[in-house]
N, C-alpha and C positions, 0 to 999 in steps of 0.2 A: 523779871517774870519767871516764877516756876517752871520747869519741867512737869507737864503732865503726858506720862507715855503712854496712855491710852485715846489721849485727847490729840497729842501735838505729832499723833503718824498725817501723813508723812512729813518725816523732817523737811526735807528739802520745800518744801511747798508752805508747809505751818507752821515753819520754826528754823528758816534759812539763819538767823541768827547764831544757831548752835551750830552748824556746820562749815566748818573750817578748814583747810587744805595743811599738810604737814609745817607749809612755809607761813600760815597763818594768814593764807587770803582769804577774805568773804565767798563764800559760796556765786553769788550773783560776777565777780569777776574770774569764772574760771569759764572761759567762753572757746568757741573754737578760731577764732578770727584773731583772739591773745596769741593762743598756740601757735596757729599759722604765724602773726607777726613776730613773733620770737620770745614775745615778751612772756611770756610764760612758760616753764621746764614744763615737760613730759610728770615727772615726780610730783609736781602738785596736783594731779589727778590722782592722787589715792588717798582710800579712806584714811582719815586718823585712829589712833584708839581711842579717842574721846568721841565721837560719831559712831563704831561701833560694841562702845558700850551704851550706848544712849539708842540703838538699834537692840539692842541684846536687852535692854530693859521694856521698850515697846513688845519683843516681844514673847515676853515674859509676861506684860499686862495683859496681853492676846491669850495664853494659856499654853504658849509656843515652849517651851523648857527646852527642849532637845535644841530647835534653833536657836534659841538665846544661849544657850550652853556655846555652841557652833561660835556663833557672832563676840562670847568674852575670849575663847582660844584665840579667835583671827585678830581680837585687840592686843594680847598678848604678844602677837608673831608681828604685828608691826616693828617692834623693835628688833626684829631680825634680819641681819641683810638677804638679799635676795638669795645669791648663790648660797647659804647656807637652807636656805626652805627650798632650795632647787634638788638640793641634798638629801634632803629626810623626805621630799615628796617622790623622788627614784626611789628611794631605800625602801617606801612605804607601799610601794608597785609590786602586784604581785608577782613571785619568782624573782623578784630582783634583791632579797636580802636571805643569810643564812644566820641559823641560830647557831653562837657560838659557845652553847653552855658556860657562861661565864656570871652564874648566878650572884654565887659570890662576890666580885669585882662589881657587878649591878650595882646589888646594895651599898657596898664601900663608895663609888663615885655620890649614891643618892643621897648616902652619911656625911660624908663629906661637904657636900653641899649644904646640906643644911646645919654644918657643925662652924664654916667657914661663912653663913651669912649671917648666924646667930654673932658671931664674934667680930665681924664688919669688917672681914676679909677679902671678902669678893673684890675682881679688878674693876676699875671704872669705864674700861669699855666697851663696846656694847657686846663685842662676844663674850669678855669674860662673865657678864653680868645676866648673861642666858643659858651658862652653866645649869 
């Protein structure tokens, strides 16, 4: 069955099919009686990036840009470990970061990166690959 994101909001309810846990369980078994009984980690409770890009296209068909914008970042940051988005959400608190005139060095690290993925440099794991 197709994806229709105008048709299949909400996921959870019209299209439990698409919605998957990081460890790849059915939506319908992510219960809290699991949790309690052990059988299920705390970590299968968050979204995947495949759910929030399929969120970010509903709402995109809504006319929502700015959220759907929102919703492709927060699929991107899934493959980020926690304590590093614990990192950049301090840093991003206001007063809590200084600018260290390093314009120069900016662009070198953002050259870099892109001079290192074009050439299939980058490390394979998951921090070096969010460079």
């Amino acid at each position: 069955m197709v994806f229709d994101a105008a048709g299949d909001y909400p996921l959870g309810t019209r299209r439990p099919d698409l919605v998957r846990t990081p460890g790849g369980l059915a939506l319908a078994e992510l219960t809290l009686d699991a949790l309690r009984a052990g059988s299920l980690d705390a970590s299968e409770m968050r979204a995947t990036a495949e759910t929030l890009r399929l969120q970010g296209e509903v709402a995109r068909a809504a006319g929502r840009s700015e959220l759907a914008a929102n919703l492709d970042r927060a699929a991107e940051l899934t493959a980020v470990p926690d304590e590093v988005i614990l990192e950049i959400y301090t840093g991003l608190r206001p007063h809590r970061s200084t600018s260290v005139g390093a314009r120069l060095n900016a662009a070198f690290v953002r050259e870099a990166k892109e001079v290192y993925s074009r050439r299939n440099l980058l490390g394979s794991d998951e921090r070096a690959a969010q460079v």
